[in-house]
N, C-alpha and C positions, 0 to 999 in steps of 0.2 A: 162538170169536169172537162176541161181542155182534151180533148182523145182525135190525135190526127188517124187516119184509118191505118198508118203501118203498128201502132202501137192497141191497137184494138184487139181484146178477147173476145171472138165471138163464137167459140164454144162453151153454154151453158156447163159443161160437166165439168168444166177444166175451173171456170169460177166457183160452183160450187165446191170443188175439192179444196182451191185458196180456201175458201170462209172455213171449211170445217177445220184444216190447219192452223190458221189462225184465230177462229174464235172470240177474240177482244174487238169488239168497235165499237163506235163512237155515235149514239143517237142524237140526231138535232132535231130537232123540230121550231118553227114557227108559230106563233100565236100571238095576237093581237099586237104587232109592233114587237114581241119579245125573243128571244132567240136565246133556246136553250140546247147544252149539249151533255151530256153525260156519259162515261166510258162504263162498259158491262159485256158480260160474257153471254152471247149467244148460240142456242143450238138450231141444226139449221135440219128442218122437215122435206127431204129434197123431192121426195112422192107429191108431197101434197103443196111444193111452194110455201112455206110458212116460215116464215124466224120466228126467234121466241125468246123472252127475256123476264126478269126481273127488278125493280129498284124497289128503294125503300119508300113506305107512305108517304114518311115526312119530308120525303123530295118533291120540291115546288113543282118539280119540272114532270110528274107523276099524275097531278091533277091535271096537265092540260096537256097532254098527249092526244086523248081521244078527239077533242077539239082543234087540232094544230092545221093553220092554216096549209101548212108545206110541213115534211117528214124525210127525214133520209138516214140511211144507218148507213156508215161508210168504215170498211174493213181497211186497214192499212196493213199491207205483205211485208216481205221482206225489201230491201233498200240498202242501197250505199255509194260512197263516193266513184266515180270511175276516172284515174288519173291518163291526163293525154300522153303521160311519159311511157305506158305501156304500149303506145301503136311503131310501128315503125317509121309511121308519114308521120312527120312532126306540125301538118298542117290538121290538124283535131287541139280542142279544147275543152278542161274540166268538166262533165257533168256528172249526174246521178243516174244512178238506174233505180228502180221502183216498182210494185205489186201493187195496184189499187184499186180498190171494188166501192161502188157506186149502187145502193138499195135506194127503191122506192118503193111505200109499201103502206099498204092499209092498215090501222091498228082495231084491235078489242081484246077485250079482259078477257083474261078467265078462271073460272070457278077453281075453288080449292083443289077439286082433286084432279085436274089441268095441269094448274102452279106446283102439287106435289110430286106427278109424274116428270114435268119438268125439272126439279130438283133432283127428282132419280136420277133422268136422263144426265144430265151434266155432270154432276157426280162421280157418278161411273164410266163414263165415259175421260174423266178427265185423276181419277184412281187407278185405272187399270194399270198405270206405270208402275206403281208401287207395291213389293213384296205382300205388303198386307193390308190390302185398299181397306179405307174406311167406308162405312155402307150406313144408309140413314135408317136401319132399325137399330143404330146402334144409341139415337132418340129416343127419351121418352116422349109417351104420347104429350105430354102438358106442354115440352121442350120444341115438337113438333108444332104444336097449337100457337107455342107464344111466337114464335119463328114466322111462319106464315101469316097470322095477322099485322107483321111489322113490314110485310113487304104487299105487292101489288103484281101480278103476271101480266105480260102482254103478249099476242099472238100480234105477229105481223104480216098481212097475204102480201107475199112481192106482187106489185105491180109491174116494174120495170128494174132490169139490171144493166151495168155499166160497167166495165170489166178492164182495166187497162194494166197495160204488162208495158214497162218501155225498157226493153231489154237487149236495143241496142240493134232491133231487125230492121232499121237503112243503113245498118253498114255491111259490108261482105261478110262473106266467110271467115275468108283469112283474118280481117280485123277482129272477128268478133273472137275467134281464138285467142289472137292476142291478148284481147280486155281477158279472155279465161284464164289465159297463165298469167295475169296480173294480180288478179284476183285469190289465185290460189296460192298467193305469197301472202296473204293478208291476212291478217288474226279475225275470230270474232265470227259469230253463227250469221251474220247477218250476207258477210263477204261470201260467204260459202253457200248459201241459199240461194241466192241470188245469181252464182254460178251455176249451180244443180239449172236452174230456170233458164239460163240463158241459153245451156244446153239441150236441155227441152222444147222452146220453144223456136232456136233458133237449127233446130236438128241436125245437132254438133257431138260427134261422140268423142270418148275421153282417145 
């Protein structure tokens, strides 16, 4: 990933906090010439440095994880358009602003009651929104049994992280306000996220 050093997150805690908000990304892996990618929710073990995932057996791309020449799980944040019509120097043009995390990371199985606690973990963690979360004793045991044998757990040890935020920190202050009140005309969770951050990392209050 392209990362000039003003667009660089090099606070661990700050990346880990994207991935547990975000959740969804994107595994690829390498192997023999072949290049696989698959989207899946990850829980992230920040004690111990580990991701942790699930797919299905009969995903190709399942048998040859453990073997992949090259591995990367890559988080995509919040994003969106930033118009140069918001600055008041009419010399800026069109870009994007963007949240993106960069995993590299050692893979291995594991055992059923791994993969069930994992299940727990995720679960609940992504129920607690709701008046009346669903809980997995609400499985039968056989419902449990057929469930985990269709799927495959992988624990992944970060090796290395990659953390980038281009959230607009080579331009001033003043500008960078500007993009903020442009922004907060804009519909849509994504324009508004992406605000919240630019304030945060560009240490802009409201």
């Amino acid at each position: 990933m392209y990362l000039p050093r003003h667009f660089e997150l090099s606070d661990k805690s700050i990346a880990f906090q994207l991935i547990e908000e975000i959740v969804f990304g994107q595994l690829i892996s390498y192997h023999q010439g072949n290049i696989e990618c698959n989207f899946a929710p990850f829980y992230l073990d920040a004690k111990n440095n580990y991701l942790s995932t699930h797919l299905a057996k009969k995903n190709i791309h399942t048998s040859q994880i453990l073997e992949a020449q090259d591995l990367k799980i890559i988080f995509q944040g919040p994003h969106t358009y930033i118009s140069p019509g918001w600055f008041s120097d009419p010399q800026n043009v069109p870009t994007w602003n963007y949240i993106a995390i960069e995993v590299e990371a050692t893979p291995s199985i594991m055992d059923k009651a791994e993969l069930v606690d994992l299940l727990e973990k995720l679960s609940s963690k992504h129920e607690a929104q709701f008046e009346n979360p669903w809980t997995m004793d609400k499985l039968s045991p056989k419902k449990l049994d057929a469930m985990t044998r269709a799927i495959e757990g992988f624990k992944f040890k970060i090796k290395s992280l990659t953390a980038k935020a281009k959230l607009s920190q080579n331009k001033s202050h003043d500008q960078v306000r500007e993009l903020i009140a442009g922004l907060k005309k804009q519909p849509g969770d994504n324009a508004s996220l992406v605000k919240n951050w630019m304030q945060q990392i560009n240490d802009i209050k409201d």
